[in-house]
C-alpha positions in Angstrom: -74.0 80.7 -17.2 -71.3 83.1 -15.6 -71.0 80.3 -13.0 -70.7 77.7 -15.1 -67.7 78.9 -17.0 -66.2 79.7 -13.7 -66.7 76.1 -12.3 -65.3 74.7 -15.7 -62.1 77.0 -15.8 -61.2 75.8 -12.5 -62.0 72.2 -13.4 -59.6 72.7 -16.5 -57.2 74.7 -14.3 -56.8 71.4 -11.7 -56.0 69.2 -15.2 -53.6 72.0 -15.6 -52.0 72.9 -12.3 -51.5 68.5 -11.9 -49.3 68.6 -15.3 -47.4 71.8 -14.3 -45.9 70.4 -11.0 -45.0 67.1 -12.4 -42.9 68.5 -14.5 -41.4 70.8 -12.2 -40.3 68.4 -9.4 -36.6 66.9 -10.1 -35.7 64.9 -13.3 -34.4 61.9 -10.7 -38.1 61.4 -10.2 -39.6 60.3 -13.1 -43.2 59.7 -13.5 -42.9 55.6 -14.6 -45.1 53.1 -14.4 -43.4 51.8 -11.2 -44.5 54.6 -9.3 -48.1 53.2 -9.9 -46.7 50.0 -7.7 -46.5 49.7 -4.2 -43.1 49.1 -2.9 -44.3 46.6 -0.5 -46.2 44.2 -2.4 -46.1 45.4 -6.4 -49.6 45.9 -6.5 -51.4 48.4 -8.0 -51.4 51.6 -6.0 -51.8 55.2 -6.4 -50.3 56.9 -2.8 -46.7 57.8 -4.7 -48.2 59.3 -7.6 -50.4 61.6 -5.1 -47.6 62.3 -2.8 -44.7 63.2 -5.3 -46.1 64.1 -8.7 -49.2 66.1 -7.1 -51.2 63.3 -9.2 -55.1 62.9 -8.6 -57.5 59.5 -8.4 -59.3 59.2 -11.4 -62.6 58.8 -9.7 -65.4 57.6 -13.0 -69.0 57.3 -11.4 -71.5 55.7 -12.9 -75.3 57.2 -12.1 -78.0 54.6 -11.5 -80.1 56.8 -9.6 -83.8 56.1 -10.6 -84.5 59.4 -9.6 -81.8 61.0 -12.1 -83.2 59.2 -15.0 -80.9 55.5 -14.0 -77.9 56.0 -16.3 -75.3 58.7 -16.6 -72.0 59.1 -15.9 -70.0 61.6 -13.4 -66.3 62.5 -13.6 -64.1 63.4 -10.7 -60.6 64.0 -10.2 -59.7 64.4 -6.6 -56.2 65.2 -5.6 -55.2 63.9 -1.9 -52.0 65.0 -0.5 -50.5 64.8 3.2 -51.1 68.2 5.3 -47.5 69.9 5.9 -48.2 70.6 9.2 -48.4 66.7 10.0 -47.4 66.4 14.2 -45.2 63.9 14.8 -47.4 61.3 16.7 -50.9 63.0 15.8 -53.3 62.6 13.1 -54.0 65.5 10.9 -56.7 64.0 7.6 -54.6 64.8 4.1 -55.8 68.4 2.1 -58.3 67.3 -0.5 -59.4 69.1 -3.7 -61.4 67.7 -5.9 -63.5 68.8 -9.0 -66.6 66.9 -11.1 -68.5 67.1 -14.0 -71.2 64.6 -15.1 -74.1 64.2 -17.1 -76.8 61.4 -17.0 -79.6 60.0 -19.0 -82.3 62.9 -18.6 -80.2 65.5 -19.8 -79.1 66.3 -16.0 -75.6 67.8 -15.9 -73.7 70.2 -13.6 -70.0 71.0 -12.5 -68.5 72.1 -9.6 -64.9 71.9 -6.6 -64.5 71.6 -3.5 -61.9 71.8 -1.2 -61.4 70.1 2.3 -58.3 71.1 4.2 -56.9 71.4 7.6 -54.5 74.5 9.2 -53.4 72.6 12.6 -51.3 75.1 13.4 -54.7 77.6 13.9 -56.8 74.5 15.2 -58.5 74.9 12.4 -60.2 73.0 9.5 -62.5 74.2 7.1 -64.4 73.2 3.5 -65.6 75.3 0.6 -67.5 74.2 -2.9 -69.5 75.4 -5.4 -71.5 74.0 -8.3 -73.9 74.9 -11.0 -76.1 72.2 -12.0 -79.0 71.7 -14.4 -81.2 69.0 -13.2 -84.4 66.9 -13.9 -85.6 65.2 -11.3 -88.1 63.3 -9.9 -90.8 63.2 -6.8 -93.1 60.9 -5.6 -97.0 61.7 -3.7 -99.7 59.5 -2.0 -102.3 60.9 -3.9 -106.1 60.0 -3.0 -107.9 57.4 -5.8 -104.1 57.4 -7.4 -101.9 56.1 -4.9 -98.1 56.9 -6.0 -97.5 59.2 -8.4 -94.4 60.8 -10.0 -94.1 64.3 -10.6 -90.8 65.5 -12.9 -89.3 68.7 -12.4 -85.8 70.8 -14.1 -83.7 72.4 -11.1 -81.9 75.6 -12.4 -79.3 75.5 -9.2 -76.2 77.5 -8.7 -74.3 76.7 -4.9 -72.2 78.0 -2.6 -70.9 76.3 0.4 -68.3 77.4 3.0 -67.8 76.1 6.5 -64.9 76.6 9.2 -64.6 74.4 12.6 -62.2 75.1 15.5 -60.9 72.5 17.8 -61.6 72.7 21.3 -58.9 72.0 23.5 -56.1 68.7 22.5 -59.6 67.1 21.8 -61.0 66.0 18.8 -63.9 67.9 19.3 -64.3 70.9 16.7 -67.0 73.5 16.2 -68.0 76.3 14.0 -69.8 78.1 11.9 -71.2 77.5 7.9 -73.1 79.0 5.4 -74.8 77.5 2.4 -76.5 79.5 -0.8 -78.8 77.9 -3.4 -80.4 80.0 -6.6 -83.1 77.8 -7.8 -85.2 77.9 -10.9 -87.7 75.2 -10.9 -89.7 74.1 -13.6 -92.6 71.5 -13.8 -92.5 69.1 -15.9 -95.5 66.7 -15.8 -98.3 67.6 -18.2 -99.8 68.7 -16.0 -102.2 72.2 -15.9 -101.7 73.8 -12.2 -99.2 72.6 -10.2 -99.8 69.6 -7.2 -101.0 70.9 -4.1 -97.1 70.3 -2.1 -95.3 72.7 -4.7 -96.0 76.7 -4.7 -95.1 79.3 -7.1 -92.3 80.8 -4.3 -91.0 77.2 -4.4 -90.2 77.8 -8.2 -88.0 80.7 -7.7 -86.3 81.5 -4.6 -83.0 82.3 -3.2 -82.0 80.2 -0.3 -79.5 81.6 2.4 -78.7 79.6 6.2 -76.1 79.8 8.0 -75.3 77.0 10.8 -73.6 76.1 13.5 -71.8 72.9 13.3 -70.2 70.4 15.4 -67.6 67.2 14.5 -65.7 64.4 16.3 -63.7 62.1 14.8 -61.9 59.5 16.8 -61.4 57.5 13.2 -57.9 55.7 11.9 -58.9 57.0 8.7 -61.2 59.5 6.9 -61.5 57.8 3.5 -62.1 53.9 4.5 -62.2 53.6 8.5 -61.1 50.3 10.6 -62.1 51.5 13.8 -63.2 55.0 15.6 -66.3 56.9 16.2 -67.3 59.8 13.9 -70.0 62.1 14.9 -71.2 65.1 13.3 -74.2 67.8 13.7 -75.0 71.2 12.6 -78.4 73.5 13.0 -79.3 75.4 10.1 -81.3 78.4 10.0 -83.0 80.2 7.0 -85.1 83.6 7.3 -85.0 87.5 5.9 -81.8 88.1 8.2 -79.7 85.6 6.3 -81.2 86.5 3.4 -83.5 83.8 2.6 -87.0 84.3 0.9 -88.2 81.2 3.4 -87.9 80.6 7.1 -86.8 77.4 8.2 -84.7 74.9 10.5 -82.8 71.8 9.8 -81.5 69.9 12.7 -78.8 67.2 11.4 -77.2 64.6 13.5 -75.4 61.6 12.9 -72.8 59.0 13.8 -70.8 56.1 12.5 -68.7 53.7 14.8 -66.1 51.3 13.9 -64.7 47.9 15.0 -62.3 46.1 14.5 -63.4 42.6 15.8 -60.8 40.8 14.1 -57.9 41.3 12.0 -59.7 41.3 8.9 -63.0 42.0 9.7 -64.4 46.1 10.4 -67.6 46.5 11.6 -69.8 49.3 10.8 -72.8 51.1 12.2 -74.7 54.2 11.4 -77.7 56.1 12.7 -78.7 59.4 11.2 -81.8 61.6 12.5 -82.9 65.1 10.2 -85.4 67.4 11.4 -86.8 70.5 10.0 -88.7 73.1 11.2 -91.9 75.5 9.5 -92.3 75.4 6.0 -89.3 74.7 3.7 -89.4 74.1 -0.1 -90.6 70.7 -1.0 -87.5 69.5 -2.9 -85.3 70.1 0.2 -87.5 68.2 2.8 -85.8 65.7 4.5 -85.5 62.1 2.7 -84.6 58.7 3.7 -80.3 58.4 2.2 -79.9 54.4 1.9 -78.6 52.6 -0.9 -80.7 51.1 -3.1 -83.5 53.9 -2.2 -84.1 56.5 -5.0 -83.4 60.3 -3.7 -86.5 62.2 -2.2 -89.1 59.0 -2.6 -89.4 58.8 0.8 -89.7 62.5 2.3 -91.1 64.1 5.9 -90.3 66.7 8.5 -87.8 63.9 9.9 -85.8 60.9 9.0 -84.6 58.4 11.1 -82.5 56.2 9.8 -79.6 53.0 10.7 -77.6 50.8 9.2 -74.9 48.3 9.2 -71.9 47.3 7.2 -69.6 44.3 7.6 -66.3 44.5 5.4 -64.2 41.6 5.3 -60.5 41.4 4.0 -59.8 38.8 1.8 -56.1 40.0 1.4 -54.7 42.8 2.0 -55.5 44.6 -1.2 -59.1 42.8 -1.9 -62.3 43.1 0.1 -65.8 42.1 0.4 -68.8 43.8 2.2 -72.4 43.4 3.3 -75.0 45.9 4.5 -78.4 46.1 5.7 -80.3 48.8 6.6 -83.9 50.7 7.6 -85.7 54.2 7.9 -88.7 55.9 8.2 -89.8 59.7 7.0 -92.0 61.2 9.3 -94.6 63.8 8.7 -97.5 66.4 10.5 -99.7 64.0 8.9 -98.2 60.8 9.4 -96.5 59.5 12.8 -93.6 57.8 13.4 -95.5 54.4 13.9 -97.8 55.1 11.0 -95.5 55.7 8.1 -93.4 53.4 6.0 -91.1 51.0 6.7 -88.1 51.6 4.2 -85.2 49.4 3.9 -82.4 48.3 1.9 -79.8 45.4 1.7 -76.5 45.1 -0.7 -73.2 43.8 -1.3 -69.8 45.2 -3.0 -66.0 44.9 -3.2 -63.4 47.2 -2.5 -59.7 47.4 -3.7 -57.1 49.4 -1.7 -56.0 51.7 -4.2 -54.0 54.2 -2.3 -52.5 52.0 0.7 -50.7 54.7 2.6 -54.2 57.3 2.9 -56.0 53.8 3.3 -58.6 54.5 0.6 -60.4 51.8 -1.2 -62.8 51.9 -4.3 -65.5 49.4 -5.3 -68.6 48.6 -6.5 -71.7 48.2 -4.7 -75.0 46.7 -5.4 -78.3 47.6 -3.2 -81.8 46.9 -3.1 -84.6 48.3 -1.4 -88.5 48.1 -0.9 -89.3 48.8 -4.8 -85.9 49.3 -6.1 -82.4 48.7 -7.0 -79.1 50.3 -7.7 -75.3 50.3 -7.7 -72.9 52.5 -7.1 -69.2 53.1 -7.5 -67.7 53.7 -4.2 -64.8 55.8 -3.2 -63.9 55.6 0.3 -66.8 55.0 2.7 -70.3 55.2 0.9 -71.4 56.4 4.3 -69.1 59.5 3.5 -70.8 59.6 0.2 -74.4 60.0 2.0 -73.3 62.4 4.5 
């Protein structure tokens, strides 16, 4: 509960710190509703307001996940501004912070902030984040004679994450080191007696501790919403008594996005993502098929393979429309790569440049999948949302 009040002071405390500095900049810059207009068309468009009031993007997400009880609502504002060590002639992404706070429909809630910055002068960029989170959620088993079931479960999670990358060279190529910490109290939630065979009394009570080495390249125009680039990013994970863990386990993460430009107003977008995890980990942080439309942990294994496409076209400069299509498979011991499920998803959405000089748009997307459906408000790229 400690954390919690920590997490919500500082949520309070970026309200705060965003009110503060708009009042202290100059009275010749008054906060108007013309600063909420581009200069260049009069549309609707929040880069001034980040860039001289220390403003933030509203960001209001609704929560369809199935798997989060299908309705809630999550609460995020994320404050963008340019990096002060900007090199004339090379691209350095803007600072973000950003904190959140949501509940949804099954009584899940949490809080948290993160920030995501670069120091260019160090070759150096780094994130942090915590959260606290009190969540019901649920998993799905083959069972024999029953086929599908759903098992419920309340997650008792605090989290810690920190991670720092150095570039090598004048490339784009950076590499480093990160560390992420879970607390988790579990409870079952099912009716049911004893507890299913793929969940353990360690599982319901552990403290999880890996650190990683990771690896990034991003070629991209753009962090939030790209037009063109290639974007790759990896990291190995280890847990075990040395880091402080109470199991032993590897992840092996890799994945990356290209874009194209094939025309002025057309970007073209592909992703393939493989995980991979090593001995025994708990079950609730197995690796699972991440599409849209595809409830979270349904499909789980030891790996995930997954790809998919998006096609975004620009209407006008401002207004967008997008398609996607995608497939995966969750691999287990049990199951091979050729035996297990063929899971797949297909959607559309809009987007709306709302902040035309980071080149962030925001929309709405709407996805289905083998037994499902969902939507989702989108800031950025939803790929960036999944990674």
């Amino acid at each position: 509960m400690n954390f919690y009040r920590t997490a919500l002071v500082f949520f309070v405390s970026l309200l705060s710190l965003n009110f503060v500095l708009a009042q202290d900049k100059p009275k010749k810059e008054k906060l108007t509703m013309e600063v909420f207009r581009d200069s260049l068309d009069n549309k609707l468009d929040l880069s001034d307001f980040l860039i001289n009031f220390h403003g933030f993007i509203p960001v209001a997400q609704i929560v369809t996940e199935p798997a989060l009880g299908g309705i809630g609502v999550v609460f995020s504002p994320i404050f963008i501004k340019p990096n002060k060590n900007q090199n004339l002639g090379e691209f350095v992404p803007p600072d973000i912070t950003a904190a959140f706070g949501g509940i949804t429909g099954n009584k899940t809630w949490g809080v948290g902030a993160m920030r995501i910055a670069s120091l260019p002068k160090q070759h150096l960029k780094y994130r942090v984040g915590a959260a606290y989170g009190d969540v019901n959620m649920d998993f799905y088993r083959d069972l024999p004679m029953v086929s599908e079931r759903k098992f419920g479960f309340n997650f008792n999670t605090t989290a810690v994450f920190a991670s720092v990358l150095r570039q090598i060279g004048k490339t784009q190529l950076f590499v480093g080191l990160e560390y992420l910490y879970l607390r988790n109290k579990v409870r079952p939630d099912f009716g049911l007696e004893n507890l299913p065979e793929f969940a353990t009394d360690k599982s319901l009570d552990n403290n999880l501790s890996s650190i990683g080495i990771a690896m990034e390249y991003d070629k991209r125009d753009n962090v939030f919403t790209p037009n063109k680039g290639l974007y790759i990013v990896s990291d190995f994970k280890m847990n075990g008594s040395w880091t402080g863990s109470d199991y032993e386990y590897q992840n092996l993460n890799i994945a990356a996005f290209q874009y194209l430009q094939l025309a002025p107003k057309w970007v073209s977008g592909f992703r393939l993502e493989g995980r991979m995890q090593f001995d025994d980990a708990p079950f609730y942080l197995k690796p699972s098929v991440s599409l849209r439309g595809v409830p979270m942990a349904r499909y789980q294994g030891d790996q995930t393979y997954l790809v998919e496409t998006e096609q975004r076209y620009d209407i006008t400069d401002r207004w967008s429309v997008l398609g996607f299509v995608g497939t995966g498979k969750a691999v287990t011991k049990e199951i091979s790569f050729s035996e297990a499920d063929l899971v797949y998803n297909y959607g559309t959405g809009f987007r709306y440049l709302i902040a035309r000089k980071f080149g962030i748009r925001t929309g709405v997307d709407v996805a289905w999948s083998n037994n499902d459906l969902g939507w989702y408000i989108i800031f950025g790229s939803a790929w960036n949302n999944r990674n």
